[in-house]
N, CA, C and O atoms as a GROMACS GRO file, in nm:
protein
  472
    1UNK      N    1   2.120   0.993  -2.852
    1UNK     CA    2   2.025   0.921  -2.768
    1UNK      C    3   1.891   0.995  -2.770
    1UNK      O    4   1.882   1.095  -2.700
    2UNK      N    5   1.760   0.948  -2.861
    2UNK     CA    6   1.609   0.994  -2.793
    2UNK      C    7   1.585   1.033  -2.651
    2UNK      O    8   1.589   0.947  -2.563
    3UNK      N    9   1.561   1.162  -2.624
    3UNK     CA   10   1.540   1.175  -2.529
    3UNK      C   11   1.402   1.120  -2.410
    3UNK      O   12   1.390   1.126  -2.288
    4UNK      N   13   1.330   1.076  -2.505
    4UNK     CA   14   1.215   1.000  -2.433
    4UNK      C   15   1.260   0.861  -2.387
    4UNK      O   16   1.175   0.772  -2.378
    5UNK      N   17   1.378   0.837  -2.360
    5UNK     CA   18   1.440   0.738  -2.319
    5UNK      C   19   1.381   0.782  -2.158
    5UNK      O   20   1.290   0.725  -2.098
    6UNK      N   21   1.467   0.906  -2.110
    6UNK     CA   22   1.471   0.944  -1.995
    6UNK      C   23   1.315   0.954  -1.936
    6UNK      O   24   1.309   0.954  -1.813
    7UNK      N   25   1.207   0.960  -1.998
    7UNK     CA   26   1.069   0.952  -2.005
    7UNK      C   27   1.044   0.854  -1.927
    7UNK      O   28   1.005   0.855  -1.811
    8UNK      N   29   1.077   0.733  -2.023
    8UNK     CA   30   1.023   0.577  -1.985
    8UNK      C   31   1.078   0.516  -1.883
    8UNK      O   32   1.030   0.424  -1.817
    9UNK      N   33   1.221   0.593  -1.866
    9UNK     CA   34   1.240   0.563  -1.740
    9UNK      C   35   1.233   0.613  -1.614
    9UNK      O   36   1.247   0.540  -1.516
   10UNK      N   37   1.214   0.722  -1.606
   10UNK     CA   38   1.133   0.791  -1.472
   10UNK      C   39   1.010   0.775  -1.462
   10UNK      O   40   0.950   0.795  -1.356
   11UNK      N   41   0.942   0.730  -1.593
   11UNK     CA   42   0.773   0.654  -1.576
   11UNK      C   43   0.758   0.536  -1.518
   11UNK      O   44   0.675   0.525  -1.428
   12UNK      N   45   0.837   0.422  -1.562
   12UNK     CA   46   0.875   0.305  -1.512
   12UNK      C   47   0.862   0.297  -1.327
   12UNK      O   48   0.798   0.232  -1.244
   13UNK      N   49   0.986   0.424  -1.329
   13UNK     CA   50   1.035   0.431  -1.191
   13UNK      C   51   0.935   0.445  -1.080
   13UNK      O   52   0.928   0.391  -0.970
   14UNK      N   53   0.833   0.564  -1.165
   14UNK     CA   54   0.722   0.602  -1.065
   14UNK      C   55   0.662   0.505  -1.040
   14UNK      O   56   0.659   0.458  -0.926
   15UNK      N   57   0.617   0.465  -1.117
   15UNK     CA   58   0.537   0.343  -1.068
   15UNK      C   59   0.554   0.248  -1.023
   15UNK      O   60   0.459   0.188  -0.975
   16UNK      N   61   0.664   0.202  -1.020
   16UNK     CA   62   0.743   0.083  -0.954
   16UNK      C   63   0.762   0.149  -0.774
   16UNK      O   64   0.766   0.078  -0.673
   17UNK      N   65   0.770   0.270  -0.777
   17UNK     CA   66   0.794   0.308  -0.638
   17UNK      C   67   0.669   0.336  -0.523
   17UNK      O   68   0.679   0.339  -0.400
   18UNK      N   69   0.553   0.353  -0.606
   18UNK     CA   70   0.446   0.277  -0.492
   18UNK      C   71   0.388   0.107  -0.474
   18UNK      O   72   0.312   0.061  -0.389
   19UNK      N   73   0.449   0.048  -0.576
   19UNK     CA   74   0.411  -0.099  -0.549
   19UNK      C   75   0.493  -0.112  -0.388
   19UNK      O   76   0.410  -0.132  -0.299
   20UNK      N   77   0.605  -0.107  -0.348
   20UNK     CA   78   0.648  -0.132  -0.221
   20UNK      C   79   0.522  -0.119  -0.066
   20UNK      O   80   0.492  -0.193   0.027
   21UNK      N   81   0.481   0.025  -0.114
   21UNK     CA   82   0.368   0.030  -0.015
   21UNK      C   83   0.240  -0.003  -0.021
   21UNK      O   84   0.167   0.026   0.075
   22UNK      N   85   0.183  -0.075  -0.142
   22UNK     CA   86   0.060  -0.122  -0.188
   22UNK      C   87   0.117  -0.255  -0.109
   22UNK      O   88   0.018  -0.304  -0.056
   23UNK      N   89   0.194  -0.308  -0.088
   23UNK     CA   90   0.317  -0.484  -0.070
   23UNK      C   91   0.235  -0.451   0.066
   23UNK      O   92   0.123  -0.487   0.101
   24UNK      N   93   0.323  -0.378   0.124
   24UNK     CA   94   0.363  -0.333   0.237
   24UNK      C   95   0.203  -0.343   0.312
   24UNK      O   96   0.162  -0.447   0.364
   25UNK      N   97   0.136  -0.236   0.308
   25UNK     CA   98  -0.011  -0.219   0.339
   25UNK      C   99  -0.074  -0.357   0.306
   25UNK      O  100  -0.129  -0.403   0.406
   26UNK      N  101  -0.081  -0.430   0.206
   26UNK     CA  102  -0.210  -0.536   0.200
   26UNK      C  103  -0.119  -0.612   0.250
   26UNK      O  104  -0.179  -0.637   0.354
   27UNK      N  105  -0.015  -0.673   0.261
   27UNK     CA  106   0.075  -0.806   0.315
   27UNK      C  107   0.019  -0.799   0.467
   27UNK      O  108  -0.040  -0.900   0.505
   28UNK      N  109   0.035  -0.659   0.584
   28UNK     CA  110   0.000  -0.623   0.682
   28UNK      C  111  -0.098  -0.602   0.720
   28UNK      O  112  -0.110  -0.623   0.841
   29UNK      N  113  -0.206  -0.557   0.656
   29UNK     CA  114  -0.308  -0.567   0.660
   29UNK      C  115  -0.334  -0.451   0.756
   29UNK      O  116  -0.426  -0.430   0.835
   30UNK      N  117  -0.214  -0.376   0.721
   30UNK     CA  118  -0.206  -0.226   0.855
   30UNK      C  119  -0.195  -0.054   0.732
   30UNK      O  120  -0.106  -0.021   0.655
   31UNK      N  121  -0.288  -0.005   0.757
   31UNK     CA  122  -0.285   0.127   0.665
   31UNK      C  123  -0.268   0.260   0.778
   31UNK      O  124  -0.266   0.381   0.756
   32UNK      N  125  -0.254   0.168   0.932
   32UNK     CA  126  -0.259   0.311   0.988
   32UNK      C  127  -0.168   0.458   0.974
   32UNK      O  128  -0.192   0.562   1.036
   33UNK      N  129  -0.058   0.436   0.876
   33UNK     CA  130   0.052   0.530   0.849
   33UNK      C  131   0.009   0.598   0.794
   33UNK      O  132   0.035   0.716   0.815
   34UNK      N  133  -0.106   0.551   0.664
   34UNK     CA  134  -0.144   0.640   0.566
   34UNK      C  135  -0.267   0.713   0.597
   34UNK      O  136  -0.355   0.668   0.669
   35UNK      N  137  -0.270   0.858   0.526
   35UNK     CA  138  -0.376   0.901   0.630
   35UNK      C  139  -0.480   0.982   0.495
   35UNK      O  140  -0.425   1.068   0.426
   36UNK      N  141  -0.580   0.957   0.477
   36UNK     CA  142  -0.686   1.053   0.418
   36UNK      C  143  -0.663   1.120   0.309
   36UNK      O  144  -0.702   1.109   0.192
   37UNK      N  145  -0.581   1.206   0.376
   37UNK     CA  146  -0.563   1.362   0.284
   37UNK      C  147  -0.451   1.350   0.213
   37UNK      O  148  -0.435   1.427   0.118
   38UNK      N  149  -0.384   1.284   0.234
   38UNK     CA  150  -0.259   1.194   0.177
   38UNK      C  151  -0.293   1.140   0.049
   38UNK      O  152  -0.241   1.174  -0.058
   39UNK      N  153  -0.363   1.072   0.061
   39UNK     CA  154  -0.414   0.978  -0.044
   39UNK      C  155  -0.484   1.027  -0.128
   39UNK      O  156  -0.466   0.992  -0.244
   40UNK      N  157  -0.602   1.138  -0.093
   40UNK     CA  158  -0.711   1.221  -0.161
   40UNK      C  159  -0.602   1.310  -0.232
   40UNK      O  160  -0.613   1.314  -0.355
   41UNK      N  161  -0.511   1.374  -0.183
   41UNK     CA  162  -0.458   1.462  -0.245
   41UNK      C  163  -0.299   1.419  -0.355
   41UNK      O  164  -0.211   1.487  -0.409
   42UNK      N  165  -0.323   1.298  -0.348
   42UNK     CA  166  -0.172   1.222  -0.439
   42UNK      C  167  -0.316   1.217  -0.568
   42UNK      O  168  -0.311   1.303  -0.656
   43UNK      N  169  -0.425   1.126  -0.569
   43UNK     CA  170  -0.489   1.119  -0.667
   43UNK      C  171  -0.532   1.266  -0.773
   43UNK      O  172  -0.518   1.283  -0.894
   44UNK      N  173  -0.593   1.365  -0.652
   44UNK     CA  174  -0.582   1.495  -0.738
   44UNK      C  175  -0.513   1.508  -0.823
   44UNK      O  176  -0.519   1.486  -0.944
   45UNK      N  177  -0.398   1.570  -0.719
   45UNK     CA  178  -0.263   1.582  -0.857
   45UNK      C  179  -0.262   1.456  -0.956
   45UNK      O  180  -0.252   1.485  -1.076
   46UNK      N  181  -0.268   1.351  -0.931
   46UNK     CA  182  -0.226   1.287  -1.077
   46UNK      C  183  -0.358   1.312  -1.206
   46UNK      O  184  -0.332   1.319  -1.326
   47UNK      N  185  -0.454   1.319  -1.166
   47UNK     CA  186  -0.560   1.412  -1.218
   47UNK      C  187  -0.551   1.517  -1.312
   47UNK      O  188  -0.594   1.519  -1.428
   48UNK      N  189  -0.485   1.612  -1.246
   48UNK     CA  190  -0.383   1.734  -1.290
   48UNK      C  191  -0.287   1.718  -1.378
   48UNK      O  192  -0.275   1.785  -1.480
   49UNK      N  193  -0.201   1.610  -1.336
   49UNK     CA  194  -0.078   1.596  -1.454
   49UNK      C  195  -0.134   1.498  -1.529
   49UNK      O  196  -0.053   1.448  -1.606
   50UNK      N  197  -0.225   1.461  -1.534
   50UNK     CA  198  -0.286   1.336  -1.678
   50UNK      C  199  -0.353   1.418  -1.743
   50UNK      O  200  -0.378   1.375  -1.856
   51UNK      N  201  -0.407   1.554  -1.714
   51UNK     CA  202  -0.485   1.648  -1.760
   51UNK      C  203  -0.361   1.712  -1.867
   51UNK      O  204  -0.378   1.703  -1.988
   52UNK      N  205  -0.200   1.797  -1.794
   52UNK     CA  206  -0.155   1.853  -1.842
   52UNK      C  207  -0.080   1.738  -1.945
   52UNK      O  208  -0.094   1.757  -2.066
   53UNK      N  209  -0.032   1.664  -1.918
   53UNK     CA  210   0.051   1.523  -2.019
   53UNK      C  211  -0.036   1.521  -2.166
   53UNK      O  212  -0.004   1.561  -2.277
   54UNK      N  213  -0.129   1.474  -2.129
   54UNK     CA  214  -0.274   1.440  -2.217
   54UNK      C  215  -0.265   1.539  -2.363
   54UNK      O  216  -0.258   1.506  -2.481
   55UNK      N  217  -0.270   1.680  -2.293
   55UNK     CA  218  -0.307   1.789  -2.389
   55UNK      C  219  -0.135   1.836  -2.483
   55UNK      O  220  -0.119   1.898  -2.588
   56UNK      N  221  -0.010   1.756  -2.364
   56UNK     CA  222   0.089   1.776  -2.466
   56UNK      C  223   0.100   1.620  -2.516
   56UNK      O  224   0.217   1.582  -2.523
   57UNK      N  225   0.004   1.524  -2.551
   57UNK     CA  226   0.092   1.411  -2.564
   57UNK      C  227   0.209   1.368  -2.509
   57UNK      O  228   0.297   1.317  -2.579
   58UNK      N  229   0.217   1.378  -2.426
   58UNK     CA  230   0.349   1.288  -2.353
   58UNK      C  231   0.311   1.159  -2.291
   58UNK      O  232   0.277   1.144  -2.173
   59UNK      N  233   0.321   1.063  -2.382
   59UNK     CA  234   0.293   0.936  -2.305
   59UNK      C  235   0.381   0.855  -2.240
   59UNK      O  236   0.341   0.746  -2.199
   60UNK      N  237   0.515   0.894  -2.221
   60UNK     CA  238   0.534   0.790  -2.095
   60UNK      C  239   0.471   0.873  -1.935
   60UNK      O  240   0.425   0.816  -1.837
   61UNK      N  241   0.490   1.015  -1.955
   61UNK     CA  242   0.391   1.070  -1.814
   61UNK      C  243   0.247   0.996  -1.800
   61UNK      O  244   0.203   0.939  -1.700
   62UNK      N  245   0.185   1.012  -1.928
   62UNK     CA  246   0.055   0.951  -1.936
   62UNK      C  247   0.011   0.855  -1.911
   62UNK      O  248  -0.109   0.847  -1.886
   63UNK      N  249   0.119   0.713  -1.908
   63UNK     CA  250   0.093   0.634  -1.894
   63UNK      C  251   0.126   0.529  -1.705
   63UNK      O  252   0.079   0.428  -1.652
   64UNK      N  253   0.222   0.628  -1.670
   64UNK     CA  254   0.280   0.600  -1.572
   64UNK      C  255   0.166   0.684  -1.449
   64UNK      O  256   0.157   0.652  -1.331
   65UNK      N  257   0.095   0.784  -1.510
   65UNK     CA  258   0.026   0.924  -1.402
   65UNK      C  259  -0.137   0.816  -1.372
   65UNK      O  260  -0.194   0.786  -1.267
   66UNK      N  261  -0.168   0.784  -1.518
   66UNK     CA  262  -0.248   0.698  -1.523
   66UNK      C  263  -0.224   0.577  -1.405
   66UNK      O  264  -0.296   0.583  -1.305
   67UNK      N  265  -0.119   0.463  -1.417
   67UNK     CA  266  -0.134   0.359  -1.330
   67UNK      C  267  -0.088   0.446  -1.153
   67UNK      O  268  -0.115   0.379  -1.053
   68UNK      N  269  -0.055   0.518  -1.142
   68UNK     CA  270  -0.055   0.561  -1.027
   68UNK      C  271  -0.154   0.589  -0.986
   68UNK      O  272  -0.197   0.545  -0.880
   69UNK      N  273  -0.206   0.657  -1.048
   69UNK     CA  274  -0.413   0.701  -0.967
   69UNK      C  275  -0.447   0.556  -0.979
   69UNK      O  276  -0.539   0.562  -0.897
   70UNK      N  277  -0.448   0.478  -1.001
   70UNK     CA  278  -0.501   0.340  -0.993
   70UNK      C  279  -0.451   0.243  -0.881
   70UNK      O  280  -0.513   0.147  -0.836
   71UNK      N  281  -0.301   0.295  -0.838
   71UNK     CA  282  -0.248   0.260  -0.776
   71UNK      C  283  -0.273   0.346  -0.637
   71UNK      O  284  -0.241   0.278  -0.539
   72UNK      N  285  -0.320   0.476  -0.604
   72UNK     CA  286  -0.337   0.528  -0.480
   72UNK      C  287  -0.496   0.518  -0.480
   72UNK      O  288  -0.539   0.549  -0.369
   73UNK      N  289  -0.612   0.479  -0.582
   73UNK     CA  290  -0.732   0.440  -0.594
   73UNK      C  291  -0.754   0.333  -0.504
   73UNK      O  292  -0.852   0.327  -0.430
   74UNK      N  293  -0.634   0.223  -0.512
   74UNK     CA  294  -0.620   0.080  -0.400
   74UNK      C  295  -0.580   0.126  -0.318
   74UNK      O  296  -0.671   0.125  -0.236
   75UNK      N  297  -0.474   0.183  -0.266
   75UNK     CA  298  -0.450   0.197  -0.128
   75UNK      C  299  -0.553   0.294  -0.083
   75UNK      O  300  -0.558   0.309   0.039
   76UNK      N  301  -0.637   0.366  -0.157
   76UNK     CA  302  -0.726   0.449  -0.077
   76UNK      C  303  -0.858   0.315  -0.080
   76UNK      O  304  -0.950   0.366  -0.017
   77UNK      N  305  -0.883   0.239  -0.104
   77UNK     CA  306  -0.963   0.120  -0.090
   77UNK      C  307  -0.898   0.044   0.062
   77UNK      O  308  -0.967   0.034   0.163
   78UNK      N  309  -0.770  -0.001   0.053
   78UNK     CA  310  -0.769  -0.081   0.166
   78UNK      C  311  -0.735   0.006   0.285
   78UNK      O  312  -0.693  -0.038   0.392
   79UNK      N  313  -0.763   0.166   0.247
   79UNK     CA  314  -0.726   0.196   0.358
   79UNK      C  315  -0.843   0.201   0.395
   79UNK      O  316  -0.843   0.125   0.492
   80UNK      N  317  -1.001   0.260   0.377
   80UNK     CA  318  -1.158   0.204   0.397
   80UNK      C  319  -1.139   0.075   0.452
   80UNK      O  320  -1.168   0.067   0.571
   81UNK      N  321  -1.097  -0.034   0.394
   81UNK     CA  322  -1.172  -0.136   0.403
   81UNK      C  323  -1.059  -0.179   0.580
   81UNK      O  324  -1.114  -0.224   0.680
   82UNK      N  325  -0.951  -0.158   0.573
   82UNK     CA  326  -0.896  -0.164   0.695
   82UNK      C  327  -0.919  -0.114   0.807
   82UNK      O  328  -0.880  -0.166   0.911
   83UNK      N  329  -1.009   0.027   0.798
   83UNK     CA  330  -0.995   0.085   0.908
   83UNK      C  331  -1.168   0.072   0.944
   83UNK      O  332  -1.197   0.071   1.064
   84UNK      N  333  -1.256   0.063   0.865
   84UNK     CA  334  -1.405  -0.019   0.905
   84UNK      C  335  -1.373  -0.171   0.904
   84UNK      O  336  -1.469  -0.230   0.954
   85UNK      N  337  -1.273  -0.257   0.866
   85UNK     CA  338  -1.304  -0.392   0.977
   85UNK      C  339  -1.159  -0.391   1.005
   85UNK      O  340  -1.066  -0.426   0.933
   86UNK      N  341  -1.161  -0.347   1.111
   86UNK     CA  342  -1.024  -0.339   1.156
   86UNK      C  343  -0.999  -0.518   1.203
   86UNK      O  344  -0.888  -0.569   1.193
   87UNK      N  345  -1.121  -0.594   1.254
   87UNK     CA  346  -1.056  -0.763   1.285
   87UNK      C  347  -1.007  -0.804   1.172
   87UNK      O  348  -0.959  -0.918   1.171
   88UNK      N  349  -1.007  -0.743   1.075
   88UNK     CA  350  -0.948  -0.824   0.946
   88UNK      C  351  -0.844  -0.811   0.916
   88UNK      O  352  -0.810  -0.835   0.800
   89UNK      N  353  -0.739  -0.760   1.032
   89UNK     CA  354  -0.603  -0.760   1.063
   89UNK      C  355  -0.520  -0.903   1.057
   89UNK      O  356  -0.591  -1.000   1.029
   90UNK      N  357  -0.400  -0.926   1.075
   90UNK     CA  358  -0.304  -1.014   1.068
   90UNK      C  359  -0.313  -1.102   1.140
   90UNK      O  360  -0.216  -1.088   1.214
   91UNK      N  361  -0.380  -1.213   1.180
   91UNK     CA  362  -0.367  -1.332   1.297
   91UNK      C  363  -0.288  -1.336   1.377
   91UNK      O  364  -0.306  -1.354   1.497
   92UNK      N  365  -0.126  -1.309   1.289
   92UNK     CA  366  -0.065  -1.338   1.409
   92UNK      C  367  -0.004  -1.223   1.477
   92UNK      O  368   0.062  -1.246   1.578
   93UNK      N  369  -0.019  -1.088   1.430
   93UNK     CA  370  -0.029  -1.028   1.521
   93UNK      C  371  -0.138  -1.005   1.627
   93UNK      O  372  -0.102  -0.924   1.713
   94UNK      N  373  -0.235  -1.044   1.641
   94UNK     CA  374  -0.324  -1.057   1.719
   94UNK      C  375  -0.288  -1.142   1.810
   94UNK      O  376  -0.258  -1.091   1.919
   95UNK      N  377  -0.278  -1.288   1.800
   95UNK     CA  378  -0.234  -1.380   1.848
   95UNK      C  379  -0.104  -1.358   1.953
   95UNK      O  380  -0.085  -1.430   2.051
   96UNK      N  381  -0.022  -1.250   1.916
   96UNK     CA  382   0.085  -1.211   2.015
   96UNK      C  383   0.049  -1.131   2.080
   96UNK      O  384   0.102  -1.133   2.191
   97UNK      N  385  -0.056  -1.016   2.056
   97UNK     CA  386  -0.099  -0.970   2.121
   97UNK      C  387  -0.184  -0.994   2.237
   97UNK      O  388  -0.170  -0.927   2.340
   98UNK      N  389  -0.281  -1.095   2.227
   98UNK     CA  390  -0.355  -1.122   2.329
   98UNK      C  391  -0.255  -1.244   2.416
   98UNK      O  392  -0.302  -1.278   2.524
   99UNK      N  393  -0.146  -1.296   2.382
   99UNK     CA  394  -0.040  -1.352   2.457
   99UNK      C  395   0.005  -1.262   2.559
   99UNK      O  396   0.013  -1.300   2.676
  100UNK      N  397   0.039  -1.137   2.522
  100UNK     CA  398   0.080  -1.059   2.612
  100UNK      C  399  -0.009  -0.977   2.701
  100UNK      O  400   0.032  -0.937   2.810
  101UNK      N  401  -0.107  -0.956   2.664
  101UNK     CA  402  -0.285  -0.940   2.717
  101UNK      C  403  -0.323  -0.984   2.866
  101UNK      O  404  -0.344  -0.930   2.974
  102UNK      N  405  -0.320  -1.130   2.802
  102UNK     CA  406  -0.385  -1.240   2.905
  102UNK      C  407  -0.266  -1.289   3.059
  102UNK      O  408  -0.285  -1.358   3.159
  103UNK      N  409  -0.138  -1.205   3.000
  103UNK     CA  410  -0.006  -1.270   3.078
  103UNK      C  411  -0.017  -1.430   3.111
  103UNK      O  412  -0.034  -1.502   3.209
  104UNK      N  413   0.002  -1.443   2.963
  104UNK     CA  414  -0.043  -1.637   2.980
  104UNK      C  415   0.140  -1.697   2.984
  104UNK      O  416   0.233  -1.681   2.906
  105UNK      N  417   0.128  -1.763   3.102
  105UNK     CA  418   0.267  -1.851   3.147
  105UNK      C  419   0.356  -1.884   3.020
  105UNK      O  420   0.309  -1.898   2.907
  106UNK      N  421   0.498  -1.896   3.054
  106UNK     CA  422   0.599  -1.916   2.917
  106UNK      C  423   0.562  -2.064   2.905
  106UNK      O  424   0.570  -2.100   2.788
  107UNK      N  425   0.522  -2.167   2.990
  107UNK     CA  426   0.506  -2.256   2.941
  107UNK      C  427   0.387  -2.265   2.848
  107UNK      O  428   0.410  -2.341   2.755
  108UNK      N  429   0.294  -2.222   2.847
  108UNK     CA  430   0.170  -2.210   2.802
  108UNK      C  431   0.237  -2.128   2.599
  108UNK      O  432   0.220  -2.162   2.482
  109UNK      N  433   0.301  -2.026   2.664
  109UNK     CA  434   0.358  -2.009   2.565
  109UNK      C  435   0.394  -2.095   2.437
  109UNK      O  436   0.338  -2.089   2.328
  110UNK      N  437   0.532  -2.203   2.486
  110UNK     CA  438   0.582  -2.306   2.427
  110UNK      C  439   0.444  -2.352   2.382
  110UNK      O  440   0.416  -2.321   2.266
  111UNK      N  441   0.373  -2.403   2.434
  111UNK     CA  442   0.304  -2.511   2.368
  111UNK      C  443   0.209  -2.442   2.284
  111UNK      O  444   0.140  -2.526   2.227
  112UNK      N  445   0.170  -2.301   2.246
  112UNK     CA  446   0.113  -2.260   2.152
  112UNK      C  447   0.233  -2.265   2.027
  112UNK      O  448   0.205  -2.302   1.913
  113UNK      N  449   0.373  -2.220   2.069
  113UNK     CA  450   0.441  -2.219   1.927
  113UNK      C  451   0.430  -2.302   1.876
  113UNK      O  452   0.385  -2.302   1.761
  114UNK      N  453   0.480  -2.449   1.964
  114UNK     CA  454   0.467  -2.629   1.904
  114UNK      C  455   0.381  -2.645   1.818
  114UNK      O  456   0.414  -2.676   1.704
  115UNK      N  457   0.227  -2.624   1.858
  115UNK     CA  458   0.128  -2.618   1.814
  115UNK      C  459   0.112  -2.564   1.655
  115UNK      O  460   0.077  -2.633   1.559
  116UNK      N  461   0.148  -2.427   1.655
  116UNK     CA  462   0.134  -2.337   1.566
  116UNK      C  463   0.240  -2.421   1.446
  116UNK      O  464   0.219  -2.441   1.327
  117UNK      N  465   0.326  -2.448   1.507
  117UNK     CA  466   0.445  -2.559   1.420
  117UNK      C  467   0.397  -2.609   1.283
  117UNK      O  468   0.418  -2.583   1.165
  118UNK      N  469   0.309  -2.705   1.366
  118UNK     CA  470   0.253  -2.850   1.304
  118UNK      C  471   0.203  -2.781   1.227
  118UNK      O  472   0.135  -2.828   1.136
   0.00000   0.00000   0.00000
């Protein structure tokens, strides 16, 4: 068995394992988990290992180190763009929120779900 089998597939892997939280973050439109230095410092390092990959040719690292900085490049984007317009949050969590806000009557309630229905 080529051992660059085992390559392509822990390259694969990596990268497949931050799409969940790129999902996760823009579906929600919530980045408050992720924080700054987190993010500044995942891109470094991949920096680092595209630097060291590069100079041995190893391209499934190379190619996988590569879409990851591209991939924490976006979540370090929506985490900016989330946390300067923070109204550009989820409707309907808002919408439950100021339900529970306003202490607006269960009937009042019902007839927003009905509503929301249609």
């Amino acid at each position: 068995m080529n051992k660059e089998v085992f390559g392509y597939i822990g390259a694969t892997l990596l990268v497949l394992s931050v799409f969940p939280q790129i999902y996760k973050s823009y579906i929600e439109k919530n980045v408050n988990s992720l924080s700054y230095p987190f993010i500044v410092l995942q891109i470094i390092t991949c920096i680092f290992i595209l630097t060291y990959v590069s100079l041995n040719l190893d391209y499934p690292l190379m190619g996988a180190n590569s879409i990851i900085m591209l991939q924490f490049i976006f979540l370090l984007g929506l985490k900016y763009y989330f946390t300067k317009y923070p109204d550009k949050t989820n409707k309907k969590e808002e919408t439950i929120n100021d339900i529970r806000d306003n202490n607006i009557k269960d009937n009042d309630i019902l007839r927003v779900n009905k509503v929301s229905e249609v």
